[in-house]
Each structure stands twice: as structure tokens, then as C-alpha cells.
N, C-alpha and C positions, 0 to 999 in steps of 0.2 A: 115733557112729562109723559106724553102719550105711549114715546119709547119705550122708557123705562116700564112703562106698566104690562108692555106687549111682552118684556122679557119674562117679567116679575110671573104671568100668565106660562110661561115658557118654562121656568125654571119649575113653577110648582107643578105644573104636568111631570117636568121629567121627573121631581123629588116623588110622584107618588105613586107614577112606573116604576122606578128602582125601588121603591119600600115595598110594591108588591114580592119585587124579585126577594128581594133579600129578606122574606119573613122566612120564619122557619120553613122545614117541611111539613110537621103535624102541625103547624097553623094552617096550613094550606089544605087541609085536611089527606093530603097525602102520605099513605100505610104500605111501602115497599116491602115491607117486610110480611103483610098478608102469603097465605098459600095461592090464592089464584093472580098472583103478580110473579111468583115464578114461571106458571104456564105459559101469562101471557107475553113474560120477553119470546117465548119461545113462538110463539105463536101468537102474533097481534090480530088474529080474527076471532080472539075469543072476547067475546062480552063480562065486559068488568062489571059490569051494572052499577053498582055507586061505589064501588072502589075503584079510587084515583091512584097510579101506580106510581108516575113519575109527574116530578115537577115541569115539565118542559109543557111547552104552548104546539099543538102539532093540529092543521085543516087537512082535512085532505079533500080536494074539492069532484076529483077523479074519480075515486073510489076505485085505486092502486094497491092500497096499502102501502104506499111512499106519500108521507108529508107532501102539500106543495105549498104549503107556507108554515113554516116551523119558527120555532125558539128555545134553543135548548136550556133550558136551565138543570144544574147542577152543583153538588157542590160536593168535593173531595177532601179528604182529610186526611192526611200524614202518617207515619208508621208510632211515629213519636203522640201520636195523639186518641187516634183508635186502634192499635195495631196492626196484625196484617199477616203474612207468612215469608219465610224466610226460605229458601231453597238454593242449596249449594249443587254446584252439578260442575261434572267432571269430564276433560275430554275421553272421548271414546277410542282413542288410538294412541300408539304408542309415544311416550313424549317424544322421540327423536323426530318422527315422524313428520313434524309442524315448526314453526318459528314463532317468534315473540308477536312477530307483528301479524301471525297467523292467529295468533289468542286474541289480540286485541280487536282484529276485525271483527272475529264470532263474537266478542264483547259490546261492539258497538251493535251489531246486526239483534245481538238480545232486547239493546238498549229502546232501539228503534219499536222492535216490536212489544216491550213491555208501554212507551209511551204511546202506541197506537190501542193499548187497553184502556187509556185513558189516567193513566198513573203518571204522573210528569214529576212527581215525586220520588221516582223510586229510586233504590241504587242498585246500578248497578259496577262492578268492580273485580280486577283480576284478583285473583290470589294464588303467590306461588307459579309453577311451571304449567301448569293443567287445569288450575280450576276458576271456575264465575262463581262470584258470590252474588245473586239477587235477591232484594228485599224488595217486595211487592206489597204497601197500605191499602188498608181496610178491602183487602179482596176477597169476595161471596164466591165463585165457585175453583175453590180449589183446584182441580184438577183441569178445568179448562186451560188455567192458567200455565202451571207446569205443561200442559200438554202444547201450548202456542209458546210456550218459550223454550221447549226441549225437539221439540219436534225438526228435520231440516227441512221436510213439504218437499224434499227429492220429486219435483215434477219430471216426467220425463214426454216425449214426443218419442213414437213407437213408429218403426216400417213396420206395416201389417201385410204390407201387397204379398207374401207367400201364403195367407191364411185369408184372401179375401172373402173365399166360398163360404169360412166359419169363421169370420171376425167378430160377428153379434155375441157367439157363445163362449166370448172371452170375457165379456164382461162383467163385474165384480169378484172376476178369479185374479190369481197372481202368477205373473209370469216373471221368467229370468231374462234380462236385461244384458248389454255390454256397458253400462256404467256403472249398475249395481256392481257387476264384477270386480270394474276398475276400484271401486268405494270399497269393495271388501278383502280388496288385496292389500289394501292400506291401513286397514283392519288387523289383517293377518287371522283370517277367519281360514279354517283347514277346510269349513264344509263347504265351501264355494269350487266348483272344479266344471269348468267347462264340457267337460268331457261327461259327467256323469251329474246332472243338476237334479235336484233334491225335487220330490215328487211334489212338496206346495207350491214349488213356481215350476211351471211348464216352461220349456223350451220354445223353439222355432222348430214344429213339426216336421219340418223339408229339411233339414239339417240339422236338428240336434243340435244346436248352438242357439244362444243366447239370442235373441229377438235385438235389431239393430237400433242403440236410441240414435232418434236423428238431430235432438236438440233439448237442453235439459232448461229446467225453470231461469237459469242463470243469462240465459238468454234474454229474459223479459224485462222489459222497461216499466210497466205499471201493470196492475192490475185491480179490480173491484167489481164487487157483489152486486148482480144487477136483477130484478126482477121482471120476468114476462108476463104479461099480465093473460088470462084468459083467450083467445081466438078458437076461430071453428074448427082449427084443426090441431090445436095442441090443448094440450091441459098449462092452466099457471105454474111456473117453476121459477127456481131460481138457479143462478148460472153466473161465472167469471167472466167477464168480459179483460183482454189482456190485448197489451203492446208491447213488439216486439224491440229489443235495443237494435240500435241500425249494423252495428258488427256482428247483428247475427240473422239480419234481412237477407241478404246474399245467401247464405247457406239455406235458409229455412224455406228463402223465394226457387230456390232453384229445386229443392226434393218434391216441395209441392206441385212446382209447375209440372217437374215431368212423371207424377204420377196422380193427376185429376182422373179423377173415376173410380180408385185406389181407396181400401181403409188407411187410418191413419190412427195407432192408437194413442190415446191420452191418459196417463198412467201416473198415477199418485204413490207414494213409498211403494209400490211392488206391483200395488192394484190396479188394474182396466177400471178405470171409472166412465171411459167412454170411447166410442171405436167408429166416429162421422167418416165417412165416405169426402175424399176431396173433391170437391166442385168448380174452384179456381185456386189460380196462383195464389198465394197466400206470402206477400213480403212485411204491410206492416201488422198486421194483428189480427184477431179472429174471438172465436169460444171456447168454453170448457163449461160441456154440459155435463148435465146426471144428478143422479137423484139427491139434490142437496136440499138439507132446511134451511131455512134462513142463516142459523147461527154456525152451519158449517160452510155454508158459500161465505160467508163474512171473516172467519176462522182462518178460514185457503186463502180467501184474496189477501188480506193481512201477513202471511206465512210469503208470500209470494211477493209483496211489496216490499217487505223489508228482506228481501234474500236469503237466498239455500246459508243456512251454517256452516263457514270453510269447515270447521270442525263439529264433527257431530259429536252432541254431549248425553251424559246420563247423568239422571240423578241420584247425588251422594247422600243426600238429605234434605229431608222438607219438613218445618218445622212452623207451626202457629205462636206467636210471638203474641204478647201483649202489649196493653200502650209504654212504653218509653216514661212517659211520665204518667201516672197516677189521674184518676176522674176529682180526685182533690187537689193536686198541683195545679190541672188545666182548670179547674175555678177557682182556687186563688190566682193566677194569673190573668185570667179574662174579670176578674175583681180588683186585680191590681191598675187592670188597662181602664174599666169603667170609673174610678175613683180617681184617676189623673186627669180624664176627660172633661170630669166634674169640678175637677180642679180650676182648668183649662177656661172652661167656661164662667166662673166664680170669678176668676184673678179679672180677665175682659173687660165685663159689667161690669164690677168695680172701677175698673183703672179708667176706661175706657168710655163709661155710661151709654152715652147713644149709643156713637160707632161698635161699642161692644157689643149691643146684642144687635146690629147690625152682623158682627164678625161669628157669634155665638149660633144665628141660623145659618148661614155661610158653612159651617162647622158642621153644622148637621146636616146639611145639602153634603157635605166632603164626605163622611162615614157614611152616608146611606150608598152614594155613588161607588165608594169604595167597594161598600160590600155586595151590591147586585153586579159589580162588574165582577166580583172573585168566582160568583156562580155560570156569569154569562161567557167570560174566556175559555174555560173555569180555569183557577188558578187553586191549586191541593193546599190547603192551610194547613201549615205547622208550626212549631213554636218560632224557629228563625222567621217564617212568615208574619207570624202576629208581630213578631216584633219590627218588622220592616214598615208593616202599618200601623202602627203608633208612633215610630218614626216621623212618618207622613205626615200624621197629626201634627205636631210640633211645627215641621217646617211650613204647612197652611197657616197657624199662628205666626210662625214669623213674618209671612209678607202681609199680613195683614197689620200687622205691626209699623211693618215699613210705614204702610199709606198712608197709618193712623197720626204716627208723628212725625209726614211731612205733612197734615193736614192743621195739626195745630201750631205746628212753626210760622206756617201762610197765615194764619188766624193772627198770630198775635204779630205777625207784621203790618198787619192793618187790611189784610184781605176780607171779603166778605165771604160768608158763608159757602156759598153756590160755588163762587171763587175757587175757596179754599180746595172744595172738595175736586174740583177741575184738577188744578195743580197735584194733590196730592196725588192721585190716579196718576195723572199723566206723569210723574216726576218719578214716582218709586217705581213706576212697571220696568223699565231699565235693571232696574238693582234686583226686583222678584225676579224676571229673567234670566238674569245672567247666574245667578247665583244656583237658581234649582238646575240649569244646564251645565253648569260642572256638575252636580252631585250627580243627576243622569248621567253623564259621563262617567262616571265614578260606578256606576249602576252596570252600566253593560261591562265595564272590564270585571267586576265580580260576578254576570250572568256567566261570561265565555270560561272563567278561570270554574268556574262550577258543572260544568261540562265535559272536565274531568274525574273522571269514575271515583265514587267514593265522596265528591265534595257538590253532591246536587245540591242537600241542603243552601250554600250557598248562594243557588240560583233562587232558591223561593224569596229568598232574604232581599237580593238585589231587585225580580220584577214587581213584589209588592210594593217596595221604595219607590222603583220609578215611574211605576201605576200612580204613587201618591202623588210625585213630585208632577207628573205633567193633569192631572186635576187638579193639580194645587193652582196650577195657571187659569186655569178656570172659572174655580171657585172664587180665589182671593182675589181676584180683579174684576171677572161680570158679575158674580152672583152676589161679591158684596156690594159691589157700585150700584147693583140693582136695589138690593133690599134698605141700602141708606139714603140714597137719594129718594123711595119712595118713602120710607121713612121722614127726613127732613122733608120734601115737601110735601107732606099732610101738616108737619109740624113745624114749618116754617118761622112762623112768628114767635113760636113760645123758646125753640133753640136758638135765637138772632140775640135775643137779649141773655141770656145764661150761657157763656162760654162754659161753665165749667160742666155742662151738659156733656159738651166735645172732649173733656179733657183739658183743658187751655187754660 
């Protein structure tokens, strides 16, 4: 018995953790939508004073301004449910110019970085010979967005050694490049000419030609937003830290080695953003400093993680879109799902009596679990979503099912109670097993097959299912075994004599 109650103590800790997670946000008294909660994404040294911006749990015990023990809570919502913006965008070169499998790459490279916004919902999808179609849910700053999905983040690595005397005074000017060039010839841009480069981008002073790149972002293997915290001899900033891919260690190890001592510039679409002097060989990775805020070091590293765009895009149109379904559909529907539940629970206790509302908190330990984990993954709730978890719902009923009527089969074979309830566990976990592991199975070939542009919805449908389907392992075998056997023994004596207590 003592077990059991060690769980019983276990489960209701966890059920009261996840019901924090998954209350609302305005229950939590948190107001995103305040004016001084825009500032402070921007800037987390500004004092909220008792507005609370975001749901997430963050210490900081340093006093970095980086979390050093966090918990992000959030929760995401669908195009189909709060709307969102729409934006069509067009390659920037001429269609002969690229291939199919040239579209699809800049397609996925969108994909990538639309999901690194935190959208895992979005679509995106070719259309036609030249264009992406993105739809982007419930997203707040417009143009951020178009700007990290259009943009190609053309990083480049500059020879400076002809300009080392005035490499400093290059900085946040724009210079002309030999990839730019190559990029604009593919273009088919007339104002690009070597020979005679346009007064906004300077040359290479010593020759009047284009400034040499010695390696462009495409070379990079990772990259991410780092911050440096105060010392004596710099101010706080923030800065990329970046790895090099190893086919392009050789080339990048051998220009640096042989010119330590040498500027070297570092140049964003056009612009000197920073011009460090090399100090050593440099094969697998290094910095990219300069005056960045937070949300532009975070901006670059993300543009640069998910890769330069083989094809650069423009946009053809952007467009704010409303929810898909109606703020009346989505409550009739989430009244449809609360009313089946209730169902759910009614049919149990009746059929079922004890072991039912054994199965009935089981049930409510499953939905609560459910929904702090949709915030804790987070997983973007849409209508194919909700419906994947209500799915759930059903197949936790079933194995609960199972247990129940091999528990009164042992009963009316002459087993005893305690018996019964032995057997029944041990006999049906076989059958809950097997059965939720094909449907997971069944789960991931509708995850991958949704991973094709145009059929995410798909994916949200499959990971809520299977989110269900492996707590359903959980619930309907520890958390009820717990809650009925503490159940039956408080009330031992008065269910030995009334089978029909059990159902039996």
C-alpha cells in the first residue's frame, strides 16, 4: 500500500505542476499585449514592475541577462484559429536562371527559418515556376518577419590587407565586393560594372576593382547570438559566435594564417559591420562583432543557421489574413470537445462505478498532462490539432477499458478482489501496448508525409495523437492502478461484498 501512495503523492505533484502550466495566460496574470512588454522583448533590463510579460519561468542567478534556469512556457496558435499574415514572394532572377530543385531548396531554407520563429505551424509551399507561398500564424511584428524570411543575410569574409592603414573607416559603409558581382550578374543588373562601381559601394582603393571575398556565410556550419557580459575593458554587447563547415576549413585556415596581423572585413548584404585585425590561424570558427541589439544578433544568427537563399526572393505580396474559422466555430468546437468529455466521463461512472471514477481522474490527469505539454514543446494548436487530442481522449478510454473488463472477468471466475485487480493490469498492458504502438506508428508516417509543403497541417494532427497515444501508456496503467488500488484499499471491505460496485 505504501507504494501506491508514494505514487498517488507523485502523480498529484505532477497533476498540479502541469495545471499551473496550462491555465490560461490572463489567469496567470500575464498582459503581453501591455505597451511596456514591447520594449522589454527588446530590451530585458527594463523594469516591468508588476507587469508580467511572458508565461515562461526564467532565474537568473548571475545577473547576465541569460536565464540559468529557465522554463519556457508558451502556447501557439494556428492560422486557422487566430490568423496571421500571408506573403507571397517571388524569385528575384530570371526563371531560366535556376532549377526546380533550386526553388525547392530556397523553399525549405524558408521553411527552416520560418520554424526557427517559433511557427511550426506554418506553410510553407512552391507555387508555379518562381514563387513561395508563406503563411505565417498569429504573427505580432510584421515586418520582422518578411524581413528574416526574404532577406539572403549574403554574409561575406573580406581581404582588407590593401586598406589596412583605413580598415576602421570602413565600417558601417558599403563596399563592392566580387560575389556581389557574381550575384548580380545572375541578376542581370546593367549598374553593376567592374570597371566603373557606383559611388554607394566603394571599391578596393589600390585597384579599383571590387574588394576580394575570401568566403561567404555558406561556408558556416552553425551559428548563434551570444552575449558578453561587462569586463574592464569592453562594454556588454552582443555578438555571433559561428563554425566553420570543414570544406571550407582549408581555404578559410590557410588566408588567415597567412595574413595574421592583416584586417579582415566582415560584411553583411554590402555593409562593413566589422573590420578585427587577424591574430591567429582561424580553421574552425571565430566572431562576428558590432553593434548589435539583442534582436539583431539573434535575427543574423538565425539567417545564417538556416542558409544564404540559393535564390534570392522579393516580395509579391503580404497580406493579413483572419482566423480560417470564425471566434464562433472555435467555441462551438471546443463546446463540442468539452461535452463529449463529459460524456466520456458519465458513460465510466455509470458502467464502470468504482473503477470508473478511478478511470475519470486518470482522465483528468491525461487532459491536464496533455495540455501543459502543448505549451511546454510547444506544439501550435489548430483545428487538425484539437482534433488529434480528442482522438487521445477516446483511445485513454479504451485501455482503460481493457483493464476494466479483464478485471471483472477474474472476479467472476472466483478471483479475489486484490487478485482481480493484479491480473487485470498485468493481462491487458500487452493489448494497451501493442495496439497504441501501431497507431504511433501510424503517427509518424502522417508526421513525415506532412513535411511536404502545403500538408503541415497534417503534422499537427499526427504529433498531438502521438503525444496522446504515449501518455495514454502512462495514465491508463500507473495513474489508474494508482488511484484504484488507493481507492479499493481505503474501501476494501465495503467493495469485497458488492461486486456490482466493480461492474461484475
Amino acid at each position: 500500500m505504501s507504494q501506491h501512495l508514494r505514487w498517488l503523492v507523485f502523480v498529484i505533484l505532477l497533476t498540479v505542476f502541469c495545471f499551473y502550466v496550462a491555465l490560461p495566460a490572463d489567469v496567470k496574470g500575464v498582459t503581453p499585449d501591455d505597451p511596456i512588454c514591447a520594449e522589454w522583448k527588446i530590451d530585458h533590463t527594463i523594469n516591468t514592475g508588476d507587469v508580467r510579460c511572458s508565461e515562461s519561468i526564467a532565474l537568473d542567478i548571475n545577473n547576465d541577462r541569460e536565464p540559468d534556469i529557465g522554463l519556457n512556457i508558451t502556447q501557439s496558435l494556428g492560422l486557422d484559429l487566430v490568423g496571421g499574415l500571408r506573403v507571397l514572394l517571388e524569385a528575384d532572377i530570371p526563371v531560366g536562371t535556376f532549377s526546380a530543385e533550386d526553388l525547392a531548396e530556397t523553399a525549405n531554407n524558408v521553411d527552416r527559418r520560418v520554424n526557427a520563429l517559433g511557427l511550426t505551424e506554418a506553410t510553407v509551399q512552391v507555387q508555379g515556376a518562381n514563387r513561395i507561398l508563406v503563411e505565417l500564424p498569429g504573427v505580432r511584428d510584421r515586418q520582422q518577419a518578411i524581413d528574416t524570411i526574404q532577406q539572403t543575410a549574403l554574409l561575406e569574409f573580406v581581404n582588407f590587407a590593401d586598406v589596412a592603414a583605413n580598415a576602421q573607416q570602413y565600417v558601417g559603409r558599403s563596399i563592392l565586393t566580387t560575389e556581389q558581382v557574381n550575384l548580380e550578374s545572375l541578376r542581370g543588373d546593367s549598374q553593376t560594372d567592374t570597371e566603373a562601381p557606383t559611388e554607394e559601394r566603394l571599391p578596393d582603393p589600390t585597384t579599383n576593382a571590387p574588394f576580394e571575398t575570401v568566403m561567404t556565410g555558406a561556408g558556416l556550419q552553425a551559428a548563434s547570438a551570444q552575449f558578453a557580459a561587462l569586463s574592464q575593458t569592453s562594454a556588454p554587447s552582443w555578438f555571433i559566435s559561428f563554425e566553420i563547415d570543414p570544406d571550407y576549413q582549408q581555404v578559410f585556415g590557410a588566408f588567415t594564417g597567412a595574413n595574421i596581423g592583416k584586417p579582415m572585413a566582415i560584411v553583411l548584404d554590402g555593409q562593413v559591420i566589422s573590420a578585427p585585425v587577424i591574430q591567429a590561424q582561424l580553421t574552425s570558427g571565430g566572431v562576428i562583432t558590432g553593434d548589435f541589439t539583442e534582436a539583431e544578433a539573434s535575427t543574423l544568427a538565425l539567417q545564417l543557421r538556416s542558409g544564404a537563399l540559393p535564390i534570392p526572393l522579393s516580395v509579391k505580396s503580404a497580406e493579413e489574413v483572419g482566423a480560417t474559422l470564425g471566434q464562433e466555430s472555435v467555441n462551438l468546437s471546443v463546446r463540442a470537445g468539452v461535452v463529449g468529455v463529459i460524456v466520456v466521463f458519465i458513460f465510466m461512472l455509470v458502467y464502470y462505478r468504482v473503477p470508473g471514477i478511478a478511470a475519470d481522474l486518470a482522465l483528468g490527469v491525461y487532459i491536464i498532462l496533455n495540455l501543459a505539454l502543448f505549451k511546454l514543446i510547444p506544439i501550435t494548436i489548430t483545428l487538425p490539432a484539437i482534433t488529434g487530442f480528442l482522438i487521445g481522449i477516446g483511445t485513454a478510454v479504451d485501455g482503460n477499458i481493457l483493464i476494466f473488463e479483464r478485471i471483472k472477468e477474474e472476479i467472476r471466475n472466483g478471483k479475489s478482489l486484490t487478485d482481480a485487480l493484479d491480473a487485470g493490469f498485468a493481462r491487458a498492458w500487452t493489448s494497451i501496448r501493442d495496439s497504441n504502438l501501431s497507431t504511433i506508428i501510424i503517427c509518424v508516417v502522417l508526421f513525415f508525409f506532412g513535411q511536404t509543403p502545403g500538408a503541415s497541417v497534417v503534422s499537427g494532427f499526427a504529433v498531438t495523437l502521438a503525444l496522446g497515444l504515449v501518455l495514454n501508456l502512462f495514465t491508463a496503467v500507473l495513474v489508474t492502478r494508482t488511484f484504484l488500488y488507493t481507492i479499493v484499499g481505503g474501501f476494501s471491505s465495503a467493495i469485497a461484498g458488492r461486486k456490482w460496485l466493480v461492474g461484475a
